[in-house]
C-alpha positions as CSV (number, residue, x, y, z in Angstrom):
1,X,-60.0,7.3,-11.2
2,X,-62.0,9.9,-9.3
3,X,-65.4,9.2,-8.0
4,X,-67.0,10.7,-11.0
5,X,-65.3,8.7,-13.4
6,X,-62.6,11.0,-14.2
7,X,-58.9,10.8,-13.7
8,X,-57.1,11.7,-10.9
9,X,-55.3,15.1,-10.6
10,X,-52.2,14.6,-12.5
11,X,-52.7,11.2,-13.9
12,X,-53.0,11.7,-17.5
13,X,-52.7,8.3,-18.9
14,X,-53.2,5.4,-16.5
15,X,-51.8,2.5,-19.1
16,X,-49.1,4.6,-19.3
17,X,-47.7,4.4,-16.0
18,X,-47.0,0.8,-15.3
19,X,-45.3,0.9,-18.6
20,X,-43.1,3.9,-18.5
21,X,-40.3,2.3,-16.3
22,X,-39.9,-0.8,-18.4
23,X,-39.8,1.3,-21.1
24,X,-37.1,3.3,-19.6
25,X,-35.3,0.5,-18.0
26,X,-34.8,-1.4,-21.7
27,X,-33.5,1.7,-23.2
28,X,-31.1,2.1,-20.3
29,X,-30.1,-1.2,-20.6
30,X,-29.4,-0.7,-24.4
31,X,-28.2,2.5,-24.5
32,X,-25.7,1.5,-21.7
33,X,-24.3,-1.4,-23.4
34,X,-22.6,0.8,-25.6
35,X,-21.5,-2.1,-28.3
36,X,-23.8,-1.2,-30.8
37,X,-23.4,-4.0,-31.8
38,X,-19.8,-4.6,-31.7
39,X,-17.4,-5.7,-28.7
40,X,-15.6,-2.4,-28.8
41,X,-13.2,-0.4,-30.9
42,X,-11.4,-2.5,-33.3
43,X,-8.0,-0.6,-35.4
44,X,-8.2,2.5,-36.4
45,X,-11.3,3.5,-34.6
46,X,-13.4,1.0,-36.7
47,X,-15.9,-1.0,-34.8
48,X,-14.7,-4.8,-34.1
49,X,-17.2,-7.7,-34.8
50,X,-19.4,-9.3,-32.2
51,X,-17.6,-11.4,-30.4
52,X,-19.6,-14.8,-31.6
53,X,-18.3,-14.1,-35.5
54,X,-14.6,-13.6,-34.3
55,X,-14.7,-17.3,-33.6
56,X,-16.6,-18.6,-36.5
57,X,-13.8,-18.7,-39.7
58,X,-14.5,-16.5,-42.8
59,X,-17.2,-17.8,-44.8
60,X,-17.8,-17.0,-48.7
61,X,-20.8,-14.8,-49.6
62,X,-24.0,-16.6,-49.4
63,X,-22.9,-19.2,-47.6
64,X,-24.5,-20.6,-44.5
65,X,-22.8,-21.2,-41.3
66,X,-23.4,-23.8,-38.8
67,X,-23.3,-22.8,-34.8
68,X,-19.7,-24.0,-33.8
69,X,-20.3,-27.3,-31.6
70,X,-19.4,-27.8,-27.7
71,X,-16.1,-26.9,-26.6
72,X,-14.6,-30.2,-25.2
73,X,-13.9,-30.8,-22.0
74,X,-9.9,-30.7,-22.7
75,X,-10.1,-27.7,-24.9
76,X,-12.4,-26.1,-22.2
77,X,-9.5,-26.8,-19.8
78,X,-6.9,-25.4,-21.8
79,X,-8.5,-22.1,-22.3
80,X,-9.1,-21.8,-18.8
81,X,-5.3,-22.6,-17.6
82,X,-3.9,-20.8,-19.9
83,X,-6.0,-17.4,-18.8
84,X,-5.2,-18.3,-15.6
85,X,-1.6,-19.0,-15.5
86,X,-0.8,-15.8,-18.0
87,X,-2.3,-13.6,-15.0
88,X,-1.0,-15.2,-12.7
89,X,2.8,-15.0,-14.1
90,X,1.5,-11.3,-14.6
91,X,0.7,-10.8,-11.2
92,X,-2.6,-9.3,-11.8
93,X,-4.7,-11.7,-10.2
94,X,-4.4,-14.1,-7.4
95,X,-7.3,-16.3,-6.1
96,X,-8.2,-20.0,-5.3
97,X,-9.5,-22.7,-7.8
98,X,-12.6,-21.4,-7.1
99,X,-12.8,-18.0,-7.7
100,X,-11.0,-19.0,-11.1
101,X,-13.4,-21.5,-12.3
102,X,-11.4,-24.3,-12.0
103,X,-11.4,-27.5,-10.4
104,X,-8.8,-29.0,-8.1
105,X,-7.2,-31.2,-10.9
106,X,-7.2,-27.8,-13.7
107,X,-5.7,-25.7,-10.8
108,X,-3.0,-28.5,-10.3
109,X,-2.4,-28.2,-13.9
110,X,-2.1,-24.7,-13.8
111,X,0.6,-24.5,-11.3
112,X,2.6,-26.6,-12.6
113,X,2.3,-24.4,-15.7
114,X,2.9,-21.2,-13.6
115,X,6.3,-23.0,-11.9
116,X,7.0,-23.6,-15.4
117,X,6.4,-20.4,-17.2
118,X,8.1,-18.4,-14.3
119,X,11.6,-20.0,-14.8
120,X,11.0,-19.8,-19.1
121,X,10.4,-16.5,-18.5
122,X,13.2,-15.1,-15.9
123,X,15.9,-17.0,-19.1
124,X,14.0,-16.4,-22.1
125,X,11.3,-13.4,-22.1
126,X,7.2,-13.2,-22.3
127,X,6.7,-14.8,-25.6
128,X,8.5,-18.1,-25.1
129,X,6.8,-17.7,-21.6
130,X,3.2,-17.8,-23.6
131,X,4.4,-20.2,-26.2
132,X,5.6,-22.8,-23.1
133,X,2.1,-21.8,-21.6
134,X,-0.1,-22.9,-24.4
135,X,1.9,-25.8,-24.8
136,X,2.1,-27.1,-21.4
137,X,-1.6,-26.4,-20.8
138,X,-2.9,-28.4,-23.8
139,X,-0.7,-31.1,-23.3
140,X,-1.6,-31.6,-19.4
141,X,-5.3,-30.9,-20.2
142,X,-5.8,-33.3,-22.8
143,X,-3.9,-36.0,-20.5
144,X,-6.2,-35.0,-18.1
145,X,-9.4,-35.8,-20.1
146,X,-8.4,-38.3,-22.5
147,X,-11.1,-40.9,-20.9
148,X,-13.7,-38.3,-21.0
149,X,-14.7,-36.3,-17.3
150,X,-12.4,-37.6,-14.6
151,X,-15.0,-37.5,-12.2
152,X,-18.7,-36.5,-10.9
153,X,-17.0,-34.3,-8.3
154,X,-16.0,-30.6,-9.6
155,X,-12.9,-30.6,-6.9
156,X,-11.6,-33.8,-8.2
């Protein structure tokens, strides 16, 4: 304000101001998401469904459905190793356990499934490659947490 009580040059509305770039920066951040709602292009050009209701099975009209429950430990492994290992026997990635999001035990398990897959692969093609994959992965995982957590430590 001015010293007469009036605004100052160029200031037309002084509440505004403070809330011009929030305003801006949420529509930015919406506007660059791009979804609209969806997690990209599905077939034909039609938008695909959020990612959360791709996991949740059909459900009848009217019907309510319950939040899917925690992902166990094992099946948490097996997801993981079997992301991993399918890049690495790509070749698109390479990194440590850590960088992966693994522990020392899952990034055992996943070279063992990479040795693996390699060899399937060089006699017998990609798919029985991801089919030995899968397999391996949630066999080794759920041996690996079939007493609950191995351990406190995340390297162990």
């Amino acid at each position: 304000m001015g010293r007469r009580g009036d605004p100052r040059p160029g200031v037309r509305c002084p509440l505004l101001g403070p809330a011009l770039p929030a305003l801006l920066l949420t529509l930015l951040t919406t506007a660059c998401d791009g979804t609209g709602g969806t997690s990209g292009p599905g077939p034909h050009g039609t938008p695909a469904p959020h990612a959360s209701s791709r996991r949740a099975s059909p459900q009848p009209t009217g019907a309510t459905s319950a939040s899917p429950g925690p992902t166990s430990p094992a099946d948490l492994c097996t997801r993981l190793v079997s992301h991993w290992s399918r890049a690495v026997l790509d070749g698109t990635t390479y990194g440590d356990y850590q960088s992966m999001g693994l522990s020392h035990g899952q990034y055992a398990i996943l070279r063992e499934v990479v040795v693996a897959a390699r060899v399937v692969k060089r006699r017998q093609g990609a798919a029985a490659a991801d089919t030995l994959i899968d397999r391996q992965a949630r066999r080794a995982c759920a041996d690996r947490y079939r007493y609950g957590i191995p351990s406190e430590s995340p390297w162990q």
